[in-house]
N, C-alpha and C positions, 0 to 999 in steps of 0.2 A: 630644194624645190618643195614646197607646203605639201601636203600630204601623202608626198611619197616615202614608203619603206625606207627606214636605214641601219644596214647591217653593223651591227656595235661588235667585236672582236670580246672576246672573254672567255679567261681561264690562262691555263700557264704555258708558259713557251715549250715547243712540242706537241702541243695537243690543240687541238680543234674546236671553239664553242662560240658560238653565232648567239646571241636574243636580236631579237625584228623589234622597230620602233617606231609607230607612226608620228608623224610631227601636228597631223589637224584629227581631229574628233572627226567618226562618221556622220553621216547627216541623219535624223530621225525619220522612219517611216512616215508616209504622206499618209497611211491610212483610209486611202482610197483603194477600191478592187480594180486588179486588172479583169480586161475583157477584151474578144476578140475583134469588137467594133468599136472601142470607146464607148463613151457616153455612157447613159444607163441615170437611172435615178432613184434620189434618196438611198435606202442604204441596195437595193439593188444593180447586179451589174446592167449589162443593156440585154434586150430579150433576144433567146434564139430566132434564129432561121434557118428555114427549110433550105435556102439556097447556097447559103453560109459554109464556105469549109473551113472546120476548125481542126486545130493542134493539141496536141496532149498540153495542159496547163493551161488551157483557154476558159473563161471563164463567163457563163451566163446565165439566166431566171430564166424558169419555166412555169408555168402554174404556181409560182409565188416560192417556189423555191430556187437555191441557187446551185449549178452544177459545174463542175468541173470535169472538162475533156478528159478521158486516161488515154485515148489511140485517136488514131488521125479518122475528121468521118465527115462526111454533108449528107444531109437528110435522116442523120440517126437521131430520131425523137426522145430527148431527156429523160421521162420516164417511159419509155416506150418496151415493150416485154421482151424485144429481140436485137435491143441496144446495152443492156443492164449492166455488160460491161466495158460500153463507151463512154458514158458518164457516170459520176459522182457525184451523188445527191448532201449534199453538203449543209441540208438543212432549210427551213424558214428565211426567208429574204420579206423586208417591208420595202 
């Protein structure tokens, strides 16, 4: 079957040694961000929401930058003074 693992046996009788071998090349990164709504544009993801609950690794633009969830939250304001460790300010987003 194409790109499933297969266990190749090697080494001497008696003794145990496995190498792993894929049969297809992984696929290339799309290079587009995830976000918790989709969409978004140009190189930003899509803009927070106040009503929005988001997940750790959720990802979206505030004020022109881009943040990333660390904890579960709805209505924690990206740079907000009493959220600082609900998001990850990840920088500049156009």
């Amino acid at each position: 079957m194409p790109g499933r693992p297969q266990a190749v046996r090697r080494g001497r009788p008696g003794r145990r040694a496995f190498e792993v071998r894929t049969t297809a090349s992984p696929r290339p990164p799309s290079g587009k961000l995830r976000s918790a709504a989709g969409g978004g544009g140009g190189t930003c993801p899509v803009a927070w929401s106040s009503g929005t609950s988001y997940a750790p690794g959720n990802v979206v633009s505030y004020a022109g930058h881009k943040y990333t969830a660390t904890y579960y939250s709805t209505g924690a304001v990206p740079n907000g003074p009493s959220s600082w460790a609900v998001w990850r300010d990840d920088g500049v987003c156009a």
